[in-house]
C-alpha positions as a Markdown table, in Angstrom:
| # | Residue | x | y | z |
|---|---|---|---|---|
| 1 | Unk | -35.1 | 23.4 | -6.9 |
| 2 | Unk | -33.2 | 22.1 | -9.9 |
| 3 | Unk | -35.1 | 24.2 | -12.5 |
| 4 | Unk | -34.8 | 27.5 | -10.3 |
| 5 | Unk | -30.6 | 27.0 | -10.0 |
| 6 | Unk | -30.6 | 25.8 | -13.9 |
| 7 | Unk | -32.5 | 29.2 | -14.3 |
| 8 | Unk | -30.1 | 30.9 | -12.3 |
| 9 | Unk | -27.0 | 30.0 | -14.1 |
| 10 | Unk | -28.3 | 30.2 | -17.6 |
| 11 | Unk | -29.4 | 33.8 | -16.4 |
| 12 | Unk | -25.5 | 34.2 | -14.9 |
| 13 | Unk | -24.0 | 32.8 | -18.5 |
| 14 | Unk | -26.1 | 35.2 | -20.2 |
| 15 | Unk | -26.4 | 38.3 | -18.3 |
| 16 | Unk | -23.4 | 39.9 | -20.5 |
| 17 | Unk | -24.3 | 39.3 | -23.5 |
| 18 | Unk | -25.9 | 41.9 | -25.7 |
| 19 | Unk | -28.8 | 41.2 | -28.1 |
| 20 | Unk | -26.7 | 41.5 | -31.6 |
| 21 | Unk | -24.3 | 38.8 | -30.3 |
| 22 | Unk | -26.5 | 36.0 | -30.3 |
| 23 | Unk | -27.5 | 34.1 | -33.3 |
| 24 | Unk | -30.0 | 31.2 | -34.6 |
| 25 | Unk | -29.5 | 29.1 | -37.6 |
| 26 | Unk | -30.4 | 25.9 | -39.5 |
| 27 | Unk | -28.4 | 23.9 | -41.9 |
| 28 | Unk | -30.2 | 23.7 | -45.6 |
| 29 | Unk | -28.4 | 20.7 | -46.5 |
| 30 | Unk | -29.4 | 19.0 | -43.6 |
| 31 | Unk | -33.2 | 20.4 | -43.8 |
| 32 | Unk | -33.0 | 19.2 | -47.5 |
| 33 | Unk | -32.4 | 15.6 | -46.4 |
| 34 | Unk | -35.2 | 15.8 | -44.1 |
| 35 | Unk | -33.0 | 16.2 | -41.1 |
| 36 | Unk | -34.5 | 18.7 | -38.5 |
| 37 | Unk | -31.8 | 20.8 | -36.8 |
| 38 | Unk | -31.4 | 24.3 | -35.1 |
| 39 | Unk | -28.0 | 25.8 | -33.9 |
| 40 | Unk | -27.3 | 29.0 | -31.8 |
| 41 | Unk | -23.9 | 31.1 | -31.7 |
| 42 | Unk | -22.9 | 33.8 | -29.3 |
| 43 | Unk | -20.1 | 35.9 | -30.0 |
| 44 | Unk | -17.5 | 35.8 | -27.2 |
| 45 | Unk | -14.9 | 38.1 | -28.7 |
| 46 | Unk | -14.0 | 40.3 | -31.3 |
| 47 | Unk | -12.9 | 37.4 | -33.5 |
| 48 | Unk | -14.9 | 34.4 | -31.8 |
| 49 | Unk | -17.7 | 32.7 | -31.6 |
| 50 | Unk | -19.1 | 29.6 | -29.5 |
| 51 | Unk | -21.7 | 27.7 | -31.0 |
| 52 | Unk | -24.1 | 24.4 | -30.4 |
| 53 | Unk | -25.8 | 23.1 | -33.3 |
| 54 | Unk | -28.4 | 19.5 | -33.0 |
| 55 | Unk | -30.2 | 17.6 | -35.1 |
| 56 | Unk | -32.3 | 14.5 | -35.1 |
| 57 | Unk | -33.9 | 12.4 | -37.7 |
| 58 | Unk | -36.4 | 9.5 | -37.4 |
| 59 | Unk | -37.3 | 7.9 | -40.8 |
| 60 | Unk | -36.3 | 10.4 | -43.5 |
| 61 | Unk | -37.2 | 9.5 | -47.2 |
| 62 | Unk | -39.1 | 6.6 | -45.7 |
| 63 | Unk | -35.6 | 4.8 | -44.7 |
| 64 | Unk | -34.9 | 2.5 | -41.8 |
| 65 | Unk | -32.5 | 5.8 | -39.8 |
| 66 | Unk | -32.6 | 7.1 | -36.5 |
| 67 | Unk | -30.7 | 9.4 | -35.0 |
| 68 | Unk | -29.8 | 12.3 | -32.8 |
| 69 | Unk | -26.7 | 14.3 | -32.6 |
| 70 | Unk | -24.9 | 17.6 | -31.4 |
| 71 | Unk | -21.9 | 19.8 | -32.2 |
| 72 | Unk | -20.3 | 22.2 | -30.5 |
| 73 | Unk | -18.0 | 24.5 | -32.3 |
| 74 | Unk | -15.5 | 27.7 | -31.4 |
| 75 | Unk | -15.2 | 29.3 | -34.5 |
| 76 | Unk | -12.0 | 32.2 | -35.1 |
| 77 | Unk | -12.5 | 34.4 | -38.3 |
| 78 | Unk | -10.0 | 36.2 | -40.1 |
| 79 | Unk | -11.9 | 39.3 | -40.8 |
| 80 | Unk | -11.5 | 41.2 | -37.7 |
| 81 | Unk | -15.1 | 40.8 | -36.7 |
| 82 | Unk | -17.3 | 37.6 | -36.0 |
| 83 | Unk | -19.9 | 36.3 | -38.4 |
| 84 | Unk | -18.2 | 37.6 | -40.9 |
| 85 | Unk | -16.1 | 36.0 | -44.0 |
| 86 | Unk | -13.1 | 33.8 | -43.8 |
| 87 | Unk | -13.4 | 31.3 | -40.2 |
| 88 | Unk | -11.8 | 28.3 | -38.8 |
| 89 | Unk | -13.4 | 26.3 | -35.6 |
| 90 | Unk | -12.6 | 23.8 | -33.5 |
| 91 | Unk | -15.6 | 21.6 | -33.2 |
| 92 | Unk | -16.9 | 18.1 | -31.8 |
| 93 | Unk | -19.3 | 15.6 | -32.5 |
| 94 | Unk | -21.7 | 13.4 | -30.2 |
| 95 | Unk | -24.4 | 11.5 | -32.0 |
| 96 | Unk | -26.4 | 8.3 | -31.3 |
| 97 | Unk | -27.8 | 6.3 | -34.4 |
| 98 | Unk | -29.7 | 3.0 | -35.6 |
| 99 | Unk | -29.7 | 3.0 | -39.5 |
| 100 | Unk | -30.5 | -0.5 | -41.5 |
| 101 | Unk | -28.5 | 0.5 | -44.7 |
| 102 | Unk | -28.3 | -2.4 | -47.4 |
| 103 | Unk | -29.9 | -5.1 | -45.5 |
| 104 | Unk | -27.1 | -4.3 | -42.6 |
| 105 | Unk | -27.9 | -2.8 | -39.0 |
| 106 | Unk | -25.8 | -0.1 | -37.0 |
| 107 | Unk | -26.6 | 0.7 | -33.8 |
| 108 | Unk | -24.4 | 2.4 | -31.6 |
| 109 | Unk | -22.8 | 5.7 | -30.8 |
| 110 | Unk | -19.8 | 8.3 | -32.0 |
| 111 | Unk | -18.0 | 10.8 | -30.5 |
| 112 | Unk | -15.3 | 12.7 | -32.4 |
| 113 | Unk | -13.5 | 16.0 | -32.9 |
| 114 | Unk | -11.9 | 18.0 | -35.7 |
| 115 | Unk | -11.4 | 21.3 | -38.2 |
| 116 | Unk | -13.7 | 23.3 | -39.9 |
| 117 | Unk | -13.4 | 25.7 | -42.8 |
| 118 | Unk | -15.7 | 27.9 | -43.8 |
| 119 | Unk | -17.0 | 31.4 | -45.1 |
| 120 | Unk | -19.7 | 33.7 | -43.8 |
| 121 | Unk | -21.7 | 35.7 | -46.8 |
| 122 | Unk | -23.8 | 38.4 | -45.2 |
| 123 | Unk | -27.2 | 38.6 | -46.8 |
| 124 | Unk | -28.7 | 41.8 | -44.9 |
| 125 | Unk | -27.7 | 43.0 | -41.5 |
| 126 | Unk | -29.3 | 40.2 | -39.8 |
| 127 | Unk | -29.3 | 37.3 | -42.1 |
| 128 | Unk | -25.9 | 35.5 | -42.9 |
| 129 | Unk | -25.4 | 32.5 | -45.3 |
| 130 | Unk | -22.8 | 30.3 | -44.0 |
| 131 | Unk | -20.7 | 27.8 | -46.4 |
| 132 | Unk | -18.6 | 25.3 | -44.1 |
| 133 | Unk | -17.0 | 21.8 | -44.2 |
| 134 | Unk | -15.2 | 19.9 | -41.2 |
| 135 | Unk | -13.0 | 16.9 | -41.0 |
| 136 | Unk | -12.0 | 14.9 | -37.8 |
| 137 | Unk | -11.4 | 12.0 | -36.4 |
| 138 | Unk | -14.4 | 9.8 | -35.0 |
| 139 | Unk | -14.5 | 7.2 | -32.1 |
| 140 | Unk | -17.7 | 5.1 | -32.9 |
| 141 | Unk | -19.3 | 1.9 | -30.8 |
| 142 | Unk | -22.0 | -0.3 | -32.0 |
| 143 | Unk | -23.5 | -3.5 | -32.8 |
| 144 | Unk | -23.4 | -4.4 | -37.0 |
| 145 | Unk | -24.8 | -7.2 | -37.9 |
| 146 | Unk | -27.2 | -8.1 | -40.8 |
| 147 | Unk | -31.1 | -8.2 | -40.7 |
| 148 | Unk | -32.9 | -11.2 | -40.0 |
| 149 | Unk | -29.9 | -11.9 | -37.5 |
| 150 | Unk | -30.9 | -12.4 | -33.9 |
| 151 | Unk | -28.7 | -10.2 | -32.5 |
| 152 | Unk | -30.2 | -8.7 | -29.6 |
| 153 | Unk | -30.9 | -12.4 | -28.1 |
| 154 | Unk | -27.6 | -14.2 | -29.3 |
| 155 | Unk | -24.8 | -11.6 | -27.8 |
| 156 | Unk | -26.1 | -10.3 | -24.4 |
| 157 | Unk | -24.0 | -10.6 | -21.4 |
| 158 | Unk | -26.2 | -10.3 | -18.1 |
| 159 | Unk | -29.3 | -9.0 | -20.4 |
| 160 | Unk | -26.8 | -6.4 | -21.5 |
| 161 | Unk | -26.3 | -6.4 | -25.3 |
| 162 | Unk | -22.6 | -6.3 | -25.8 |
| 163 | Unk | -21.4 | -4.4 | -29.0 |
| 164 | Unk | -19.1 | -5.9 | -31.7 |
| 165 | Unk | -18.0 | -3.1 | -33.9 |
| 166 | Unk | -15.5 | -0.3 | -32.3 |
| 167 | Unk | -13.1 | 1.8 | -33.5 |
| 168 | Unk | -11.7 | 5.0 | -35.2 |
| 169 | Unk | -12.1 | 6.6 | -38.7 |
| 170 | Unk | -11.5 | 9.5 | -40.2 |
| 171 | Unk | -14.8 | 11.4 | -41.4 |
| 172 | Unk | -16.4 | 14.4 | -42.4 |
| 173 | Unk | -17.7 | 16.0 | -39.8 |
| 174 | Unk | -19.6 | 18.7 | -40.7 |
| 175 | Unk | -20.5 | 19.5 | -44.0 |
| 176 | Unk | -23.3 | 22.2 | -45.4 |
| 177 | Unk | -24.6 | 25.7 | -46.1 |
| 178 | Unk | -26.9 | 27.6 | -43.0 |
| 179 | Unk | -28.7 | 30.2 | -43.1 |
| 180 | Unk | -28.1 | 32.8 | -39.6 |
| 181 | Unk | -30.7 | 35.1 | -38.2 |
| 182 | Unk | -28.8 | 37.7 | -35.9 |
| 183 | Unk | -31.0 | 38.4 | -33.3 |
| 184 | Unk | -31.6 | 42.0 | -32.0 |
């Protein structure tokens, strides 16, 4: 019963859209560093677009990192016309990570929101290249300690392990070039 009335509203959300408003892409960077990710963007205006892009990674170039993320993103552009040229979105980050990094551990979880910049080069009439870089401010909760610590038995409350590191920071948040397939 679930899947039919999650099949019912995805074919509600969808049943205005026509097939040149809906794009797929991938982030070269992020393939480059061995980090699998997809996004999708469907225009929703004449100068808009709404977009979700994840990624995931689990041991690339043989490192000790793990982890899974996604970003939404409403993007405004300047030309008159989505996917094209001069943009600025409003985007957010959720991402869950463990990465040992210099004999250190973090493993926890960020959320976080900010600007992005960018500029959309059109390649043919369906393929885009898409330059853009994002800054915001991230809310991040995790356990850091060092390796070789016994961290998971030393600091658990109840068999819950408690984490020692929160905070805020200011960070890129989305950085890199993708390549956009307009689907007809």
């Amino acid at each position: 019963m679930k899947k039919l009335l999650l099949l019912f509203l995805l074919s509600l959300a969808t049943s205005g859209l026509h097939a040149q408003m809906l794009a797929l892409s991938t982030d070269v960077l992020m393939d480059g560093l061995q980090i699998p990710n997809i996004g999708a963007e469907v225009v929703t205006g004449e100068r808009s677009v709404i977009g979700l892009h994840a990624f995931g990674a689990y041991h690339p170039w043989g490192k000790d990192v793990k982890v899974v993320g996604v970003q939404p993103e409403y993007r405004y552009f300047f030309s008159g016309r989505p996917m094209y040229h001069y943009f600025v979105g409003l985007g957010a980050l959720a991402t869950s990570y463990d990465i040992t990094w210099a004999g250190k551990v973090y493993n926890g979880n960020a959320v976080g929101a900010g600007l992005t910049f960018g500029y959309v080069l059109p390649l043919s009439k369906r393929l885009n290249l898409d330059f853009h870089a994002g800054f915001g401010a991230i809310y991040y909760r995790q356990k850091e300690y060092f390796e070789g610590d016994f961290y998971d038995e030393d600091y658990s409350t109840n068999g819950v392990i408690r984490t020692n590191a929160t905070g805020y920071t200011l960070l890129p948040t989305r950085i890199g070039v993708s390549l956009t397939y307009i689907l007809k």
